[in-house]
N, C-alpha and C positions, 0 to 999 in steps of 0.2 A: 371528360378529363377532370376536371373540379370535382366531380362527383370521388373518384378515384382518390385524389389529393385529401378530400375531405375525411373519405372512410381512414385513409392510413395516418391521417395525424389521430383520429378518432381514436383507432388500434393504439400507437403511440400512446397516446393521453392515457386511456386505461392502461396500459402496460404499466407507466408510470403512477400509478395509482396504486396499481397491485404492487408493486414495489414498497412502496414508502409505507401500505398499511400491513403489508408481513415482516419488514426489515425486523427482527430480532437481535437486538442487545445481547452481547456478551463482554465478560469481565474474566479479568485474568487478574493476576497480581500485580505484572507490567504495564497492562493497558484495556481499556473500554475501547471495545469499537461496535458499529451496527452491521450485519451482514444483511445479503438480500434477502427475502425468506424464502426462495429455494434451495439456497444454501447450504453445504451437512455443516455437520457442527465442525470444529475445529481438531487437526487431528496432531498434535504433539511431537515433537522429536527436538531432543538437546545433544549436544556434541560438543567436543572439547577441543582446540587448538592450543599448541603450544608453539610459541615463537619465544623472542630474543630478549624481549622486554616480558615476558612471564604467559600463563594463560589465559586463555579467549572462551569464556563459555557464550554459547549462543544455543537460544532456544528457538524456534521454528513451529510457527502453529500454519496450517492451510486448509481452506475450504472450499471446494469446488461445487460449483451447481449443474443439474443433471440435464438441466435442460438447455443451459447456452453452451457448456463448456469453460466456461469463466471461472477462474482459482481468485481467491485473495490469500495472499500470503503478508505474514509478518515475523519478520524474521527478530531477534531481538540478542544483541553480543554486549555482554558487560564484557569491559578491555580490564586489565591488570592498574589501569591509574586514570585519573580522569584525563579527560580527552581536552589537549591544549591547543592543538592547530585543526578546527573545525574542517575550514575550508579544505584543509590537508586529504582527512580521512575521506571528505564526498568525494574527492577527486576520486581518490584513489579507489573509492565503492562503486564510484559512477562509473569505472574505468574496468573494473574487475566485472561489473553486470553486462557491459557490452562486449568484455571479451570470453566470460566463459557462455553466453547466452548466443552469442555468433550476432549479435542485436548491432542496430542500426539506430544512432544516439541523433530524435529529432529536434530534443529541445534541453536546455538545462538551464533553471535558475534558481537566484533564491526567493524563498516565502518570506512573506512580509509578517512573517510570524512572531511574536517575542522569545518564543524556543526556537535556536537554529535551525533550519529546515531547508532543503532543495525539494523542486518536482521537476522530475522526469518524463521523458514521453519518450517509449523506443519502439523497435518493432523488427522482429525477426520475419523467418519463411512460416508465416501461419497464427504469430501471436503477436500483439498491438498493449502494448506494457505500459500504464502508468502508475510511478510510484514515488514515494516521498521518500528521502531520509534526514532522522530528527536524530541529532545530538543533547545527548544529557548529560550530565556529569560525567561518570565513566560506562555510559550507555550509548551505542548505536541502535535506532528501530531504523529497519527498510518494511516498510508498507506497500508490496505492488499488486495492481490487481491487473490480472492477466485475461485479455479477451481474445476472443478469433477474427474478431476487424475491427478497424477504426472507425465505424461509426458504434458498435457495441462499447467500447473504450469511451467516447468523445458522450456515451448517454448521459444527461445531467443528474443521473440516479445514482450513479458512482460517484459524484461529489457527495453525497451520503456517507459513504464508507469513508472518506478519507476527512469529511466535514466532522465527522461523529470518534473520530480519532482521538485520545484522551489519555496520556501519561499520569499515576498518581503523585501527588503532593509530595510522597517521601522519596520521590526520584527525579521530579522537576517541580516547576512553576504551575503546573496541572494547564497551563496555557494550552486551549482548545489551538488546534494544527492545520486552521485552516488555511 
């Protein structure tokens, strides 16, 4: 039995090893982050809403890997004016993720970050969701990376991706989001 326990943290450990020495750096205009290195790259789509108080452009980059099935996505909506009731918008982001995702909201708080921040933990029929959302001036990022169980989700290898999360200077405090 020990023997068993030993091989699979073993697995474990290198797994995590292979993780951290492929993890690949990418930069955007909006943000730095490190993906895992099975990764694809990042695949683009921007969209435009119109509401009451003017337009919502939001950009949308996502990577999925081919071998676990896991996406990170980062979603990113410059609002019409900066964003004055922080707490207002996550509500209502955190609120809009577990109703249009049919998700089941485990945890919600805020990060002890110096850029406004919430982390999430949800989890629908089949995907185990943790994600961040950071408030900038008249910037919202949703950061979530999406696995297929909770212990894929809970890997400490994914605090990578969200560790290595980084807004530029000319849009916040560049304060790392961890």
């Amino acid at each position: 039995m020990k023997t068993v326990i030993i091989r699979g943290a073993a697995i474990a450990f290198a797994a995590s090893l292979a993780f951290m020495a492929q993890a690949s750096e990418v930069k955007t205009s909006a943000f730095t982050i490190e993906l895992p290195g099975d990764f694809a790259p990042f695949e683009k789509k921007a969209t435009t809403q119109t509401t009451d108080d003017g337009k919502i452009d939001t950009t949308t980059w996502i990577s999925k890997s081919p071998s676990t099935s896991a996406a990170v996505i980062v979603a990113v909506s410059t609002m019409p004016a900066k964003v004055k009731n922080v707490e207002k918008l996550f509500d209502k982001t955190r609120d809009a993720l577990v109703s249009s995702l049919h998700a089941t909201l485990e945890s919600d708080e805020a990060s002890p970050a110096s850029t406004p921040s919430r982390k999430l933990l949800l989890h629908t029929n089949g995907a185990f969701i943790r994600a961040r959302l950071v408030a900038t001036n008249n910037s919202l990022y949703q950061i979530l990376y999406v696995a297929r169980s909770a212990e894929q989700r809970a890997d400490p290898n994914v605090g990578i991706v969200f560790g290595s999360m980084q807004i530029p200077e000319n849009i916040a405090a560049n304060a790392p989001l961890h």
